[in-house]
N, C-alpha and C positions, 0 to 999 in steps of 0.2 A: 504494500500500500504506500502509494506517493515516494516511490524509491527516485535515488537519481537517474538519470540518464543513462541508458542502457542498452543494448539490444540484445533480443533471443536468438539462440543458435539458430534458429531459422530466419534471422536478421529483419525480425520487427521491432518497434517499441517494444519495449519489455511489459510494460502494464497492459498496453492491448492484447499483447501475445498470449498474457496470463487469464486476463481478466473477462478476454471475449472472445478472441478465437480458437483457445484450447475447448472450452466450453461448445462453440459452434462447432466442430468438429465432431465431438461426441455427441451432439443432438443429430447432426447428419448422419452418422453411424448407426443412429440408434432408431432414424424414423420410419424405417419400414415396420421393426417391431412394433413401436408406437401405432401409426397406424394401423395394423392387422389385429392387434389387442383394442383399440377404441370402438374397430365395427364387430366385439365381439358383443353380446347380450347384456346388458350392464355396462358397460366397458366405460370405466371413466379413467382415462390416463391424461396426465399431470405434469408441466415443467416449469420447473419454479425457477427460476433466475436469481442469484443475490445481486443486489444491484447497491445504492447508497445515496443519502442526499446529496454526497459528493457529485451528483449527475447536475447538480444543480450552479456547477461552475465548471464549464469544460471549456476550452480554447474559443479562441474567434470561431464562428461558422461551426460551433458543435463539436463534429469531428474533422481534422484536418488531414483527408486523405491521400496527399502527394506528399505528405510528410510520415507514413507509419512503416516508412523503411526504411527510417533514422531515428537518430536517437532522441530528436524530436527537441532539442533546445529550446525552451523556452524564457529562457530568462528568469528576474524575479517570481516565485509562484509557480516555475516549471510544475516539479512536481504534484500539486494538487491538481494543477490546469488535466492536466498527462492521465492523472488518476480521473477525476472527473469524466474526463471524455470515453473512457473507456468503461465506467458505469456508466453511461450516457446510452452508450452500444448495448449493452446488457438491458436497459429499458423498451430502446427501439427494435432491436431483436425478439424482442421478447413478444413485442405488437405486432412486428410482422409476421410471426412464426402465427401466432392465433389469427391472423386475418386469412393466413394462406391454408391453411389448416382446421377450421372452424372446427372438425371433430374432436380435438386434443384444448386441453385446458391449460394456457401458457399463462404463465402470472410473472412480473417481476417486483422483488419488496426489499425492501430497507429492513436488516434487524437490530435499529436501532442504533447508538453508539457507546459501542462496548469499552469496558475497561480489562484491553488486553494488551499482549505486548506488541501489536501493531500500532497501539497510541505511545509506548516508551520508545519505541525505535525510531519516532520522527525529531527532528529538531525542537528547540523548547520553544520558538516563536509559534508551531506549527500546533506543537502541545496545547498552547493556553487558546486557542483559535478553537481545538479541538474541543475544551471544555468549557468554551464561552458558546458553541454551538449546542454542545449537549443541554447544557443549562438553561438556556430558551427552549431549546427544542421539548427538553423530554426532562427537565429539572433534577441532570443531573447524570453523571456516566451511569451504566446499570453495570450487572454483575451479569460475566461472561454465560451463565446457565437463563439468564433470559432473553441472550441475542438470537436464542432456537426457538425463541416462540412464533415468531414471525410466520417462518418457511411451514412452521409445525403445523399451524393455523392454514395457512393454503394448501398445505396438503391432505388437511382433512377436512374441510368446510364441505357443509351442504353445497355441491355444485351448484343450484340454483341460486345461493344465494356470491356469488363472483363471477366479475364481470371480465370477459373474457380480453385478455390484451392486457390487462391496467397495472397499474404500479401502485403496490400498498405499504404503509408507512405502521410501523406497530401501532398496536395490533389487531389486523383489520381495516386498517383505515385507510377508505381510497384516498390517492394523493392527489392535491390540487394540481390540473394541469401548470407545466412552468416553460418557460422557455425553450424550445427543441422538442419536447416530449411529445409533441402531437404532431410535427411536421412530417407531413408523409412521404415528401418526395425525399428526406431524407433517411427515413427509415428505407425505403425502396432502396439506396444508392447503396447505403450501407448493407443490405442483402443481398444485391446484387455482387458487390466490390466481396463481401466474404464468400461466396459460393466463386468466384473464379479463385479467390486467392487458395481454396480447398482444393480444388480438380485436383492437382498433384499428388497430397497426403492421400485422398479418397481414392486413387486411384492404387495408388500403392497397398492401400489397405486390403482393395480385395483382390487384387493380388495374391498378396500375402498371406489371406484367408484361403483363396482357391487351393495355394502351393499347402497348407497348412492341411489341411483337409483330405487332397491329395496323398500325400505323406502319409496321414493317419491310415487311411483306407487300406494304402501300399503296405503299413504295417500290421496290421488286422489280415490280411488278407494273408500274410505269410506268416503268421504264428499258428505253430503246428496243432496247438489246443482249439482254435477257432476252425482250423480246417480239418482236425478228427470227431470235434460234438456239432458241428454243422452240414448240412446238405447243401443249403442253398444263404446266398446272401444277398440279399438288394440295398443298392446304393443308389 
């Protein structure tokens, strides 16, 4: 959270990289599942996002995407700007995913501001920001066993009563729309820009699945116990 300047070995910002496209990665991975369990009879499946009021200050223009394959310099404030933008993603991801997908229940929430050691590891100017925000916000850091109530609560709420796309603030509380949270054509660009930036990893994944799989079968298929208590095998 709000580190310096950085990049990931896949040479992004390092806060985007952690914070939104590690996470879109594994929703793409995951959404065939997702969908084939939502049109089962009941079926109510669920992606919760963590997101942060920190979404509520992110760079010029939201996200600044000609710059997330740098380290993204930003001067005084880098850090929060960097952080911000990238729970900013986490929001708007989160709208797109439920627009595009109306069967699946995408939620993104704030849980709160915790007293953890992601608040001792920032600078002390950054520190007393941190608790002059909690203290408006929510009167006061809370204790790290009630920043799970948030996610806890959208994951088990009456579906009817959540609203599908939105961003909630503890506990339960739809959040006032703010600045960027509702702009569509940015949520759009930003869904678009991370489904290319994926093609590569996704691709390699099933790949890497098929070969994995392959291999299994290959070894199954020549172990002598499976081919003396077997007749027949379908794969």
């Amino acid at each position: 959270m709000a580190v310096p300047p950085e990049l990931s070995k896949d040479g992004y910002e390092i806060q985007f990289a952690a914070n939104h496209l590690g996470h879109a990665l594994l929703m793409k991975l995951l959404l065939p599942t997702l969908l084939k369990t939502a049109a089962e009879p009941d079926g109510d499946v669920r992606v919760i996002s963590l997101s942060s009021t920190g979404a509520w200050f992110p760079p010029k223009a939201g996200i600044q995407f000609d710059a997330l394959r740098t380290p993204q310099e930003l001067g005084i404030g880098g850090r929060s700007l960097r952080y911000g933008q990238s729970k900013l993603a986490n929001i708007l991801y989160a709208g797109e995913l439920a627009g595009r997908y109306p069967q699946l229940t995408s939620l993104s929430i704030h849980p709160g501001i915790i007293q953890t050691q992601l608040v001792d590891t920032q600078p002390r100017m950054t520190q007393m920001l941190i608790k002059v925000s909690a203290a408006v916000q929510q009167h006061g850091m809370l204790p790290p066993e009630e920043g799970a109530l948030n996610q806890l609560w959208a994951a088990t709420a009456r579906k009817e009563d959540l609203k599908n796309g939105a961003f909630y603030t503890p506990v339960g509380q739809l959040a006032k729309p703010f600045k960027y949270s509702q702009d569509v054509e940015l949520r759009e660009k930003l869904w678009a820009w991370t489904q290319k930036e994926l093609e590569n990893y996704t691709a390699f994944n099933s790949y890497q699945l098929k070969a994995t799989r392959s291999a299994s079968i290959s070894s199954i298929r020549k172990d002598p116990l499976v081919n003396e208590n077997s007749t027949s095998m379908d794969f």
